[in-house]
C-alpha positions as CSV (number, residue, x, y, z in Angstrom):
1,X,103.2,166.0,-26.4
2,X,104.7,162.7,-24.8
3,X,102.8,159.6,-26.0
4,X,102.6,156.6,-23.7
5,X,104.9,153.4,-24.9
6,X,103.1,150.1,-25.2
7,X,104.0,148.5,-22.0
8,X,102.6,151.7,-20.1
9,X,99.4,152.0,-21.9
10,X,98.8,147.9,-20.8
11,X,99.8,149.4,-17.2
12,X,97.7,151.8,-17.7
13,X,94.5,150.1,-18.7
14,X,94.8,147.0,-15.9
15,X,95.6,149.9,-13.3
16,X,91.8,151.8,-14.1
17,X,90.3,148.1,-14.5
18,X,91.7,147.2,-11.2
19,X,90.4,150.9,-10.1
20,X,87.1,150.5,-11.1
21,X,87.0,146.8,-9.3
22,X,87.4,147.4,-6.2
23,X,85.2,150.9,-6.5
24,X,82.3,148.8,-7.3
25,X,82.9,146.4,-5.1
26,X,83.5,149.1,-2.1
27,X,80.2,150.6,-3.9
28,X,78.2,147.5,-3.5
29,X,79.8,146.9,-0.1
30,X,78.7,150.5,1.3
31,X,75.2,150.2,-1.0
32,X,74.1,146.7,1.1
33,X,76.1,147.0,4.4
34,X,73.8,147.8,7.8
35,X,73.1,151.2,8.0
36,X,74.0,151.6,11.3
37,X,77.0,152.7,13.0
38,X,77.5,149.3,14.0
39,X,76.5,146.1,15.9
40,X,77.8,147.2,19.1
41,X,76.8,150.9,19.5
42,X,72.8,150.3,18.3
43,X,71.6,146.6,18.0
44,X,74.0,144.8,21.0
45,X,73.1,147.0,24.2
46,X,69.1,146.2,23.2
47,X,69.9,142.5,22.6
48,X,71.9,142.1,25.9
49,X,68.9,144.0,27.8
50,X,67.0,141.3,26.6
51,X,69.1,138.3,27.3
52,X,69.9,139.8,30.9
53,X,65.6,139.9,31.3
54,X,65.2,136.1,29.1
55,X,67.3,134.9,32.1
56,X,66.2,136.7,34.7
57,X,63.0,135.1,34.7
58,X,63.9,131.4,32.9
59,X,63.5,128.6,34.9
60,X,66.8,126.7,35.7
61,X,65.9,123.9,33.5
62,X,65.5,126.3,30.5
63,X,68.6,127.9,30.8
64,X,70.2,125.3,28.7
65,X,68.1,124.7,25.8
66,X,67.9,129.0,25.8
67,X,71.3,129.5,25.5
68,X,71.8,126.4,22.4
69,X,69.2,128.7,20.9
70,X,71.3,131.9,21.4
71,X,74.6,130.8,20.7
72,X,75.4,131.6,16.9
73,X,78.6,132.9,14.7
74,X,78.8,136.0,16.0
75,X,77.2,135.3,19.5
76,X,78.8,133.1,22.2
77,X,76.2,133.1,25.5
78,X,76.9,131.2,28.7
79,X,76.6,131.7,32.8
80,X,79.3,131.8,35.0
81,X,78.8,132.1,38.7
82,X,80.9,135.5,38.5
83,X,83.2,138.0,36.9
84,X,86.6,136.5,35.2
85,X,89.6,137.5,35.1
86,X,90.0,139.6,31.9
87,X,92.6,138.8,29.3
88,X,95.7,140.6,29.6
89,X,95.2,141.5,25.9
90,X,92.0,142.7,26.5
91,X,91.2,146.7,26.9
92,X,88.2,148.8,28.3
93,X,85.8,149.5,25.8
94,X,84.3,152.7,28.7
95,X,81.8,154.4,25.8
96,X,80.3,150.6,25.4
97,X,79.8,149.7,28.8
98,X,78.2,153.0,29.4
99,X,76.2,152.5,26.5
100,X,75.1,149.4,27.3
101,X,74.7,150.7,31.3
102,X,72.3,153.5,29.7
103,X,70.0,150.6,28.5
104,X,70.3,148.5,32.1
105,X,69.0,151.9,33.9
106,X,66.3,152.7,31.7
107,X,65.0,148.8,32.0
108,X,65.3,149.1,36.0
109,X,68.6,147.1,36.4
110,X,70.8,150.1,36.6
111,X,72.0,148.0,40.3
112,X,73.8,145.2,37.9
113,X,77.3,144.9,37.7
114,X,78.8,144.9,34.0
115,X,82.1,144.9,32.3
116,X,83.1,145.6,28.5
117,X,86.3,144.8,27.1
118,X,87.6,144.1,23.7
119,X,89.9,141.3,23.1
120,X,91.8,140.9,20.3
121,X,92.4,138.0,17.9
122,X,94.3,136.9,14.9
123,X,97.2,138.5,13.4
124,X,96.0,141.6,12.6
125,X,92.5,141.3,14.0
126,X,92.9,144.6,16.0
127,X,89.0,144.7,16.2
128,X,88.2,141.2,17.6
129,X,85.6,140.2,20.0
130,X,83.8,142.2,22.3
131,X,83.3,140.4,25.6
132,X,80.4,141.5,27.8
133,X,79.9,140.0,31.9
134,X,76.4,141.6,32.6
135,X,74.9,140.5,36.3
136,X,71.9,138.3,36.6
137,X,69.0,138.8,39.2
138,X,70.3,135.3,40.9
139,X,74.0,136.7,41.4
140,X,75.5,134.5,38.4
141,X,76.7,136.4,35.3
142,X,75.7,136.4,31.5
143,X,78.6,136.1,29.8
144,X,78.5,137.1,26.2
145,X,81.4,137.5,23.1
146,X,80.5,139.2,20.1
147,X,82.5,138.8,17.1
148,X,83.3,141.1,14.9
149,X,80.7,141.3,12.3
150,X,82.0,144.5,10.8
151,X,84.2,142.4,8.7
152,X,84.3,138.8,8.1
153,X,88.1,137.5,9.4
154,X,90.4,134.5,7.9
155,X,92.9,133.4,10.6
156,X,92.2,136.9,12.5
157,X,92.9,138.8,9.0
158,X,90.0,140.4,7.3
159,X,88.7,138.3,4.0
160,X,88.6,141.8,2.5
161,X,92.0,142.5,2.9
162,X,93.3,139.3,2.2
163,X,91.1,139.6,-1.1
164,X,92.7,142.8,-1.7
165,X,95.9,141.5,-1.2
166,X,95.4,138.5,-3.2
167,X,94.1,140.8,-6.3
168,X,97.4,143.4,-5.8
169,X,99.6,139.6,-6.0
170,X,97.2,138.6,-8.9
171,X,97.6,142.1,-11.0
172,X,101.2,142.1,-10.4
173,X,102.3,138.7,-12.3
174,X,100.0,139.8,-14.7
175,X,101.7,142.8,-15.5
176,X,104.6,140.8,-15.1
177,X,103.6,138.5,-17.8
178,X,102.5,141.2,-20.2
179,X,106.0,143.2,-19.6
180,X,107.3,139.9,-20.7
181,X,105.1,139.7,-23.9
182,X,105.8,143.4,-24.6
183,X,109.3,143.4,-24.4
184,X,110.6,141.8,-27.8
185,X,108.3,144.4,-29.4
186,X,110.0,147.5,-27.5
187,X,113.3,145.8,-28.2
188,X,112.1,145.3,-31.9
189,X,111.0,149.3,-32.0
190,X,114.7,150.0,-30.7
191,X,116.1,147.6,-33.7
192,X,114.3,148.7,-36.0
193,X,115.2,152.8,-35.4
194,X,118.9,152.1,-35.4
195,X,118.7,149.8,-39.2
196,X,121.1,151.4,-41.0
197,X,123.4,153.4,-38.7
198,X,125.1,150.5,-36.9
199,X,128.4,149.5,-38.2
200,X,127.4,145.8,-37.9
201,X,123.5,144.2,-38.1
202,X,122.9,142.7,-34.8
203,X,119.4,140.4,-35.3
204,X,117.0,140.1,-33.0
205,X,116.5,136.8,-30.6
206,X,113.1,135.6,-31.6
207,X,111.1,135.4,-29.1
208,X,107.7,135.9,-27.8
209,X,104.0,134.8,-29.4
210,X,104.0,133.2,-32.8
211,X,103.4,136.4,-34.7
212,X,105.9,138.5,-32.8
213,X,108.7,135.9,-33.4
214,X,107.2,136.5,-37.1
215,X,107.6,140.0,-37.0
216,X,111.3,139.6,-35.1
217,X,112.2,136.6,-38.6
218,X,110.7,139.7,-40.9
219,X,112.8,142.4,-39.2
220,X,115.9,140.3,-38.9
221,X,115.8,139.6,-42.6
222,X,115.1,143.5,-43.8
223,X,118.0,144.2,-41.9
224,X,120.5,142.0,-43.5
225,X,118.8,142.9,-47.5
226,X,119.1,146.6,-46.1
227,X,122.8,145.7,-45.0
228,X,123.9,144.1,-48.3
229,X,122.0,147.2,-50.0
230,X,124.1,149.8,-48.2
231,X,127.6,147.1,-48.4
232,X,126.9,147.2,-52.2
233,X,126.5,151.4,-52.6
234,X,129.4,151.8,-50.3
235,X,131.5,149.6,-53.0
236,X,129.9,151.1,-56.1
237,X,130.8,154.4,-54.9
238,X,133.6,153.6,-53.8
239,X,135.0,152.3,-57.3
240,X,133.4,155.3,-59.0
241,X,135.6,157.7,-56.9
242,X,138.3,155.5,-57.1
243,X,138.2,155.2,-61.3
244,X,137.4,159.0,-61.4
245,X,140.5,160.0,-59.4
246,X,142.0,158.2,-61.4
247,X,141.3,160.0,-64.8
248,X,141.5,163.2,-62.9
249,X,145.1,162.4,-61.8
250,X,145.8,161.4,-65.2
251,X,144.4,165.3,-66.5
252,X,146.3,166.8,-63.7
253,X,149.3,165.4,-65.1
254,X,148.4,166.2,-68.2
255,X,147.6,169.8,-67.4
256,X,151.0,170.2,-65.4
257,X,152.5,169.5,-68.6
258,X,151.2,172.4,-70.0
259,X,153.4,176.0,-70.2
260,X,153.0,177.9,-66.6
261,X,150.0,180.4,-66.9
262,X,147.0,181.5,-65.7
263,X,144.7,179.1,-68.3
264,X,147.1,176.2,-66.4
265,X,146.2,177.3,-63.0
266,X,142.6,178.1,-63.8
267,X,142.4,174.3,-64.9
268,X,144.2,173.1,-62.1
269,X,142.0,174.2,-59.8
270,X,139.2,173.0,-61.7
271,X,140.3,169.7,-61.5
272,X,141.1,170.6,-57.7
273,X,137.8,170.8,-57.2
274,X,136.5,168.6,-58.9
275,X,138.5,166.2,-56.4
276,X,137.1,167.8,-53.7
277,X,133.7,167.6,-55.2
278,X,133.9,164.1,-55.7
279,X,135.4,163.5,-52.2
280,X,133.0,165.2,-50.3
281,X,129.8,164.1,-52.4
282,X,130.7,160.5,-51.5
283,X,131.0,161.5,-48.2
284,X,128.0,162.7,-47.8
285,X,126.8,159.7,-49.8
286,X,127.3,157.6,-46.5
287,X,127.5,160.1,-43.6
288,X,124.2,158.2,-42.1
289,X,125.5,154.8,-41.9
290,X,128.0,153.2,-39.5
291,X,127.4,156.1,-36.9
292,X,126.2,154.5,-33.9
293,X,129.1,152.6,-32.3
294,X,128.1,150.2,-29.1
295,X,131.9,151.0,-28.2
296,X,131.9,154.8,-28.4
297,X,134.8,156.6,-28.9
298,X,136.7,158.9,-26.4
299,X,136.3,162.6,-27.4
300,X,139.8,163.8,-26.0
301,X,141.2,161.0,-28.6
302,X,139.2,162.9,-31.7
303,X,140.7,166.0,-30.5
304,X,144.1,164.8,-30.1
305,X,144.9,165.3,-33.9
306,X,143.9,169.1,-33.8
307,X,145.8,169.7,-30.8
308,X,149.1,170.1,-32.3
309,X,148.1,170.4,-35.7
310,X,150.5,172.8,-37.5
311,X,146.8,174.4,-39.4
312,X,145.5,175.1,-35.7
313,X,148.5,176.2,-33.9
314,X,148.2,179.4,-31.5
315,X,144.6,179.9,-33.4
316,X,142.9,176.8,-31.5
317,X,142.2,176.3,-28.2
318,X,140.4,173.2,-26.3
319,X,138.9,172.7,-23.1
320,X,137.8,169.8,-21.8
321,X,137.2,168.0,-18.3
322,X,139.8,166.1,-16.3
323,X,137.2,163.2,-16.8
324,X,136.8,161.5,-19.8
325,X,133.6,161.5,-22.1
326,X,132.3,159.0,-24.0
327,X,129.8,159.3,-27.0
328,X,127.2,156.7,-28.4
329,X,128.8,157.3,-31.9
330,X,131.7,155.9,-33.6
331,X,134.8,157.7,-33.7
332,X,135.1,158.0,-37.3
333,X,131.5,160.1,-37.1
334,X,132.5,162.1,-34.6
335,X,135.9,162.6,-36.2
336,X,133.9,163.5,-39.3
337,X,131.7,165.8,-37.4
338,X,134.8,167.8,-35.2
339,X,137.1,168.2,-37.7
340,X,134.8,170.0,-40.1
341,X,133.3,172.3,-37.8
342,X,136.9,173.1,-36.6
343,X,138.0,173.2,-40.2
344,X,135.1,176.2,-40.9
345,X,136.0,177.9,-37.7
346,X,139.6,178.2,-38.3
347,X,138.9,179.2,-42.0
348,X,136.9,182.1,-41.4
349,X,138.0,183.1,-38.5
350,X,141.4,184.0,-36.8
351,X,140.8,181.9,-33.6
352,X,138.3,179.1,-32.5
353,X,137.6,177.7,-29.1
354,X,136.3,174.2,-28.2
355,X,134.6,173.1,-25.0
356,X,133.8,169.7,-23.9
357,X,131.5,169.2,-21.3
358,X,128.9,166.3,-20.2
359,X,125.4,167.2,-19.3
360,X,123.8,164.5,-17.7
361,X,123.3,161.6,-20.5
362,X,124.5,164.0,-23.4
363,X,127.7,165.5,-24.1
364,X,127.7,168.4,-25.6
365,X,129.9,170.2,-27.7
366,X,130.7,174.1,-28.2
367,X,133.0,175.5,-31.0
368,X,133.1,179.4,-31.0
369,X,135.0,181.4,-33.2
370,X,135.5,185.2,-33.9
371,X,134.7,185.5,-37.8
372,X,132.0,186.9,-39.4
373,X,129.3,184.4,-38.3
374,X,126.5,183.3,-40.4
375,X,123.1,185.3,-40.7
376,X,120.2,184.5,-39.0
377,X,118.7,183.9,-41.9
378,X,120.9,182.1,-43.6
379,X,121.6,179.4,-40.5
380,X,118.6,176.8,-41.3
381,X,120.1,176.8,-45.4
382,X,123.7,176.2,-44.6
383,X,122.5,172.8,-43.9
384,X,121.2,172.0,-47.2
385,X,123.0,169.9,-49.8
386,X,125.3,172.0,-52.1
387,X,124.4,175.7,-50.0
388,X,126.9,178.1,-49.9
389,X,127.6,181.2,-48.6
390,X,129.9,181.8,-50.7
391,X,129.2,181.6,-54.9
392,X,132.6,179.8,-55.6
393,X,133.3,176.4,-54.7
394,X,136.8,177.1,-54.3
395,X,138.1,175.2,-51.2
396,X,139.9,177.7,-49.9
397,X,136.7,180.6,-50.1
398,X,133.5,178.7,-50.2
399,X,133.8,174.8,-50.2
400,X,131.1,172.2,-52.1
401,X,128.5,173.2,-49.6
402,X,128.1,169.6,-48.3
403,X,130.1,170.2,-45.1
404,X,127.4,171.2,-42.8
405,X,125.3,168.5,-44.8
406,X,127.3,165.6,-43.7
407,X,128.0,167.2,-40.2
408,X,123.9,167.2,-39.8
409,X,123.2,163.8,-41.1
410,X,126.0,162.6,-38.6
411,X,124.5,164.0,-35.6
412,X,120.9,163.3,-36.5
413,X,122.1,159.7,-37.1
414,X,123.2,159.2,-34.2
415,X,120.3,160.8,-32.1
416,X,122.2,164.3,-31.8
417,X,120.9,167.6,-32.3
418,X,122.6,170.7,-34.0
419,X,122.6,174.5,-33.5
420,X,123.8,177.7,-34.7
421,X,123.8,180.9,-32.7
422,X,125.6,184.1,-32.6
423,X,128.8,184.2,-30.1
424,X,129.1,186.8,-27.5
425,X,131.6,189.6,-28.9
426,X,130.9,188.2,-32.8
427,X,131.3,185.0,-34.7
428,X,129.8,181.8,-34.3
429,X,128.7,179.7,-31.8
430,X,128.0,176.2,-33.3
431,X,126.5,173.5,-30.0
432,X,126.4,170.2,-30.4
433,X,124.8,167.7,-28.6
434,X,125.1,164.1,-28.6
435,X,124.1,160.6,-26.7
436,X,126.9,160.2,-23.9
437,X,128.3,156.5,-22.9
438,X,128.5,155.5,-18.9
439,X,131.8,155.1,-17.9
């Protein structure tokens, strides 16, 4: 199951809070708006009936001080001695007028000329004002613009919108801000997963809130003590193999002194394998560290060695693309990893076959050979410190059983999986698949 990272969960959580914002305010919009269908299609016709009738029978000298009373935010009343030219903006509003001429004839003025056109304002204010000529009894003309009360407009723009607007602006440097506070702790998560498998520590910028540049001082630190921890078992180990080759050169030498014979050859490949043992267990020691390689390495450069090898000749083949492929992982890893599945294959088997191919951002590596395989039972095991197949540890039948070991830790080190599979026609079909580098 995938988990969310940090910086998508904070996403996450201001995305439903801005959600649930503008639902309740939409809620309490639709909960306390006018019921109606809307100013102009109920209320307005009524209203202009009205006015038409409140001038129709107001003295001249009350026309004035009737009109100061009607005029308000969204009403704009005033006489004109006749129709005006409409705006060129302007456009028939027919369903209105006839609305509103429905009203006239059922009040007995169905004989008065009227006109109904919207006009447009603002920017974006496609709803504007509703401008209404409705003829009086004396000839003249009521003139009468309605605003747009459906929404209240700033600069012909709709408050709500440019609330809404403002609120997307608003939500988006915050979530810029918190990406900003967020990142050192992904980029800490990344440091902190790689500690150990780099060939060099690289510390962290500190950066961020007080206790995340903490954190970053903390992690920086455990990184170099984890450094000087690994620098100092590299060396011990190192001058443990080196002083115990030494003695074991010194009893090979010894041994070679002694009368030809099998007790002389049983002993020399005692101490043969002993070598190896102590080779390989070192090996294995450190096959997690120093993997992951910024650099990468070229994978038809690892393969170059085995190409002409006089071990692999006529028994190995290698196909690659024209194009090269680069791996996340140092080229002493993957050197490591190759050469000892190649090794295996061409030990057990007659011929092996390697194929190089990239896979979007992985390359992945087959080596198929035609020996005996490994059972199916038996695949998970080989992977296990010391596990053989075989019960000698002969080099030349069975090996230490750390091969596969240090082959595993390799690719798991370096973010790489591992399998092992029957190949078509018999043998083994080993895949490996690793981080590729853009080139």
């Amino acid at each position: 199951m995938m988990r969310l990272g940090i910086l998508a969960r904070v996403v996450l959580i201001l995305g439903l809070a801005f959600f649930v914002i503008q639902s309740i305010a939409f809620g309490v919009y639709y909960l306390t708006r006018d019921s109606r269908p809307g100013e102009l299609m109920t209320r307005a016709p009524d209203r202009i009936v009205a006015l038409v009738e409140l001038f129709d029978n107001a003295p001249p000298d009350m026309r004035a001080p009737a009109l100061n009373a009607i005029n308000a935010p969204d009403l704009s009343a005033r006489i004109v001695s006749g129709l005006e030219e409409r705006d060129a903006e302007g456009r028939p509003m027919p369903r209105a007028e006839n609305l509103i001429a429905s009203r006239f004839e059922a009040a007995g003025l169905d004989d008065r000329a009227l006109q109904v056109f919207l006009v447009p304002t603002g920017l974006l204010g496609s709803r504007g004002a509703v401008q209404v000529y409705a003829e009086l009894a004396s000839g003249e003309f009521l003139s009468l613009t309605l605003s747009d009360r459906i929404t209240v407009r700033l600069l012909g723009v709709p408050v709500g919108f440019l609330f809404g607007l403002a609120g997307l602006i608003v939500a988006g440097a915050a979530l810029f801000a918190i990406a900003k506070q967020v990142r050192p702790l992904i980029d800490l998560a990344n440091t902190v997963d790689e500690v150990g498998r780099r060939q060099t520590v690289i510390p962290l910028k500190e950066r961020g809130a007080r206790e995340i540049r903490q954190l970053i001082a903390a992690v920086n630190a455990m990184q170099h003590r984890i450094d000087q921890l690994i620098r100092g078992r590299t060396q011990m180990l190192a001058a443990i193999s080196h002083d115990l080759g030494t003695y074991l050169t010194r009893l090979r030498l010894r041994v070679e002194m002694l009368p030809a014979g099998p007790a002389r050859e049983s002993v020399v490949a005692d101490v043969e394998s002993m070598r190896l043992l102590l080779d390989e267990t070192l090996d294995f020691a450190l096959a997690a560290t120093s993997v992951i390689d910024d650099a990468g390495c070229d994978l038809a450069t690892v393969l170059e060695g085995w190409q002409n090898a006089p071990d692999s000749a006529g028994r190995l083949t290698i196909r690659q693309p024209k194009a090269t492929v680069h791996v996340a992982l140092s080229q002493t890893a993957m050197a490591r990893v190759i050469g000892n599945l190649i090794a295996n294959a061409l030990r057990y088997a007659d011929s092996a076959e390697v194929t190089i191919e990239r896979a979007g951002a992985e390359a992945v590596i087959h080596v198929r050979d035609n020996g005996p395989g490994i059972p199916a039972d038996a695949r998970e095991r080989v992977f296990e410190p010391f596990y053989r197949l075989e019960n000698s540890r002969n080099r030349e039948s069975g090996g230490t059983g750390l091969g596969l070991t240090i082959v595993k830790q390799i690719i798991e080190a370096g973010n790489g999986t591992i399998a092992l599979d029957d190949a078509a026609g018999g043998g083994l079909w080993v895949t490996v698949t690793v981080p590729a580098l853009k080139r």
